[in-house]
C-alpha distance (Angstrom), angle and dihedral (degrees) to the residues before:
residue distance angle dihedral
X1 . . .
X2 3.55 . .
X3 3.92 117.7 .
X4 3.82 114.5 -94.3
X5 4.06 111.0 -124.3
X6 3.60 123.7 -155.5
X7 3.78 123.8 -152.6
X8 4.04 131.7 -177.6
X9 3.79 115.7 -122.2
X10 3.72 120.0 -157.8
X11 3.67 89.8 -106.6
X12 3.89 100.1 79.4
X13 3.78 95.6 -158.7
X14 4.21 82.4 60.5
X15 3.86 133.6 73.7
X16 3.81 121.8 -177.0
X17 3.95 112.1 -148.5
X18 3.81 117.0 -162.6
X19 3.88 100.9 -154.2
X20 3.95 93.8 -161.0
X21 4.08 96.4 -111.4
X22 3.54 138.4 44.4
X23 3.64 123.3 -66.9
X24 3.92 112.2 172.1
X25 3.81 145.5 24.6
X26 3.99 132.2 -122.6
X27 4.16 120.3 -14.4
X28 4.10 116.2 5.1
X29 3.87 119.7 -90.1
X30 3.95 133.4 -143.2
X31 3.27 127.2 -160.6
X32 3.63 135.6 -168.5
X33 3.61 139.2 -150.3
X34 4.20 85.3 -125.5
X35 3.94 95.9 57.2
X36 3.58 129.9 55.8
X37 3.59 123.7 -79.1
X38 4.13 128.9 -141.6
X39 3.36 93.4 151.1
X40 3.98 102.7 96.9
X41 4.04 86.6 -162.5
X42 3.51 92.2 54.0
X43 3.67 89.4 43.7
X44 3.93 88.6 51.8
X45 3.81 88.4 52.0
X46 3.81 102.7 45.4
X47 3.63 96.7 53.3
X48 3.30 90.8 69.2
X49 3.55 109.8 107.7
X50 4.06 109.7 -109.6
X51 3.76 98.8 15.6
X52 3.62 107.8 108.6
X53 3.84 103.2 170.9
X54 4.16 140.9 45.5
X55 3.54 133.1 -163.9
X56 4.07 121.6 179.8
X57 3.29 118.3 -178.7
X58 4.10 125.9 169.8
X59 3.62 101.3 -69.2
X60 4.05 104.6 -1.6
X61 4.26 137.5 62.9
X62 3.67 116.0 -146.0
X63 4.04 108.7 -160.2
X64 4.04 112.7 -173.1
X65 3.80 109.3 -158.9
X66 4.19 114.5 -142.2
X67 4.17 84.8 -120.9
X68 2.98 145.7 -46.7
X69 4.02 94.8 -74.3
X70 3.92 80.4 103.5
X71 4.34 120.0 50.9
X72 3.54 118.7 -135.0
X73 3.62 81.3 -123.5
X74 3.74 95.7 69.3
X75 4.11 85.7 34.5
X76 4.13 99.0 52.7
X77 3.88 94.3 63.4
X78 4.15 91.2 49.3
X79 3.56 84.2 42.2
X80 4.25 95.5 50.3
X81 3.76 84.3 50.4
X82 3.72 106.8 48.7
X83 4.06 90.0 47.7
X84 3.23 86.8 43.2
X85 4.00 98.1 57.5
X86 4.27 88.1 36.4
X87 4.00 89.5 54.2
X88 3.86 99.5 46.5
X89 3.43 88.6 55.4
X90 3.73 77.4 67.2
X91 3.92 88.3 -155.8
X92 3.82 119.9 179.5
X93 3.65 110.8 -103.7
X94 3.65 115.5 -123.8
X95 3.74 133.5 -133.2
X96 3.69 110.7 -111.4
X97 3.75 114.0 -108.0
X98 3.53 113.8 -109.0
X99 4.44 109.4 -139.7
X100 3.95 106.3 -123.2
X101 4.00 84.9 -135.0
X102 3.75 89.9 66.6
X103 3.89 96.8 58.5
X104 2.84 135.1 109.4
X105 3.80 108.0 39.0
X106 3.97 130.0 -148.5
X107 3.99 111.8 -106.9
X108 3.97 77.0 -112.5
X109 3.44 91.6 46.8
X110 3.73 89.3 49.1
X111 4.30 91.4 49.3
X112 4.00 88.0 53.2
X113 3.58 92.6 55.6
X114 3.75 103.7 40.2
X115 4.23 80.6 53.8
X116 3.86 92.9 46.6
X117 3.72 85.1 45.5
X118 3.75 98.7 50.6
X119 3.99 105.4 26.1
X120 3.58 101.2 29.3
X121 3.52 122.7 23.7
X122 3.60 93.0 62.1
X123 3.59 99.9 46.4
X124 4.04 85.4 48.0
X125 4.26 92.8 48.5
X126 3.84 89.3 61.2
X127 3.69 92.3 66.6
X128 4.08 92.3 36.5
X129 3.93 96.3 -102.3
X130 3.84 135.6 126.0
X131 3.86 130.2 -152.6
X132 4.25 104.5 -148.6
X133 3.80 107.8 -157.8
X134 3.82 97.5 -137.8
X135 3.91 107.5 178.9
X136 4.03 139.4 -43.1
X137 3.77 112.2 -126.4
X138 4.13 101.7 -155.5
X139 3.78 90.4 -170.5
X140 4.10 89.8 81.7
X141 3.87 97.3 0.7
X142 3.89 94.9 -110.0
X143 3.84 125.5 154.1
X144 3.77 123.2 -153.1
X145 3.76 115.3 -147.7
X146 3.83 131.8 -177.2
X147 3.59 113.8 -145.3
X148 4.07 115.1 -158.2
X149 3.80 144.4 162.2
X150 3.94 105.4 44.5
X151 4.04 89.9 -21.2
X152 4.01 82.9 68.6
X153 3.42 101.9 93.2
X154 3.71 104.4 -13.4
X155 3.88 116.1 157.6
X156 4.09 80.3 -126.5
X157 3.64 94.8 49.0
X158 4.31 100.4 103.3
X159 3.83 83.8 47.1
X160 3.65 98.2 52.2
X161 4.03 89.0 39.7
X162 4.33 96.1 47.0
X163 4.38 91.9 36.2
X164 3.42 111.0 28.7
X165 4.01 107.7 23.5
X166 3.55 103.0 34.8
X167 4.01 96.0 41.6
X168 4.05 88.7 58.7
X169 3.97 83.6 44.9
X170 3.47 104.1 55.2
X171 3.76 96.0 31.4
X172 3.95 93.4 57.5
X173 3.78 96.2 35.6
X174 3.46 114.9 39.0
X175 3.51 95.1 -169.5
X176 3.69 87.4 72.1
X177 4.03 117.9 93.6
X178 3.67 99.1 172.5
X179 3.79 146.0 -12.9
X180 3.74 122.2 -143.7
X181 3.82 137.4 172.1
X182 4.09 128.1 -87.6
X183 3.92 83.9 -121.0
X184 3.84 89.6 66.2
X185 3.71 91.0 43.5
X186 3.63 88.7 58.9
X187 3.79 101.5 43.2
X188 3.92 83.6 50.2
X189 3.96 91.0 55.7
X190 3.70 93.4 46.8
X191 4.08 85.5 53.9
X192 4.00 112.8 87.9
X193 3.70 90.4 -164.0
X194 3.74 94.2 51.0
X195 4.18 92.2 42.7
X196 4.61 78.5 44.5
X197 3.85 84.6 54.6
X198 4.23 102.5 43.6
X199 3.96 81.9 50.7
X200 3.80 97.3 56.4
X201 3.81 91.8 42.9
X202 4.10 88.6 52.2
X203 3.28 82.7 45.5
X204 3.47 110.8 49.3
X205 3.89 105.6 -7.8
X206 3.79 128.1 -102.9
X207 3.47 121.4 -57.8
């Protein structure tokens, strides 16, 4: 087996482990201890006391610890074994399941994605994060994104959403006029002025 490398993210509550071989198909996945797990990996990973999120991508494993209660020294050797026991199983790695409901996508839809894909993504995978295209909202050109692995949550998370994301957006797709996280989306539902304020401008436009 090949040696398991460790490497710091800039999100300190995040460690990205290149396992030496592949390890998933298509688009990186997170999983939480809250959702269901099928990934046996994952599974592997989040039973690990203190780890509280996975992300697999092709060739790397993102593990996000739930503070800093537990060290990354005490973490690493838990982490070595439960990889360890997933990978000599030498299971095939599945192809992520693609939800019907998410297909098919907009020709906008489809620009975002082909520039998250090939100006983001990458660029986010070296330090063991993922940018989730979550919807478009044509109305006032906003696009929700879900950022995960050690982007989830990382003290340099708004910057890397408001300079790096949302530049390559908006200067790709002009139809884009801003790109903001789920989190915000959420806060904004929960807000009666804010839902009082997207009624009057589907109503009537913006003023």
């Amino acid at each position: 087996m090949n040696p398991i490398e460790f490497e710091p993210t800039p999100n300190p509550d995040a460690l990205r482990i290149l396992p030496g071989r592949r390890v998933s198909h298509g688009q990186p996945r997170q999983f939480t201890r809250t959702s269901p797990v099928a990934d046996p990996l994952a599974a592997e990973l989040l039973a690990i006391d203190g780890i509280e999120r996975v992300l697999i991508g092709a060739d790397f494993v993102t593990v996000v610890r739930e503070d800093a209660s537990r060290t990354w020294d005490s973490l690493r050797p838990e982490i070595v074994l439960a990889l360890s026991d997933a990978l000599d199983r030498d299971l095939p790695p599945e192809p992520p399941t693609v939800p019907a409901e998410s297909l098919p996508l907009g020709e906008i839809e489809q620009q975002i994605e082909v520039v998250l894909d090939r100006w983001v993504r990458p660029l986010l995978a070296a330090d063991g994060g993922e940018a989730v295209f979550v919807r478009f909202d044509p109305t006032d050109g906003t696009v929700w994104i879900r950022m995960e692995g050690a982007c989830g949550g990382c003290p340099s998370g708004s910057i890397t959403l408001k300079r790096g994301i949302e530049q390559a957006i908006r200067r790709w797709v002009p139809e884009v006029t801003r790109v903001l996280p789920v989190e915000a989306e959420r806060a904004r539902e929960n807000d009666p002025k804010a839902r009082f304020r997207q009624w009057i401008a589907g109503k009537w436009g913006s003023r």
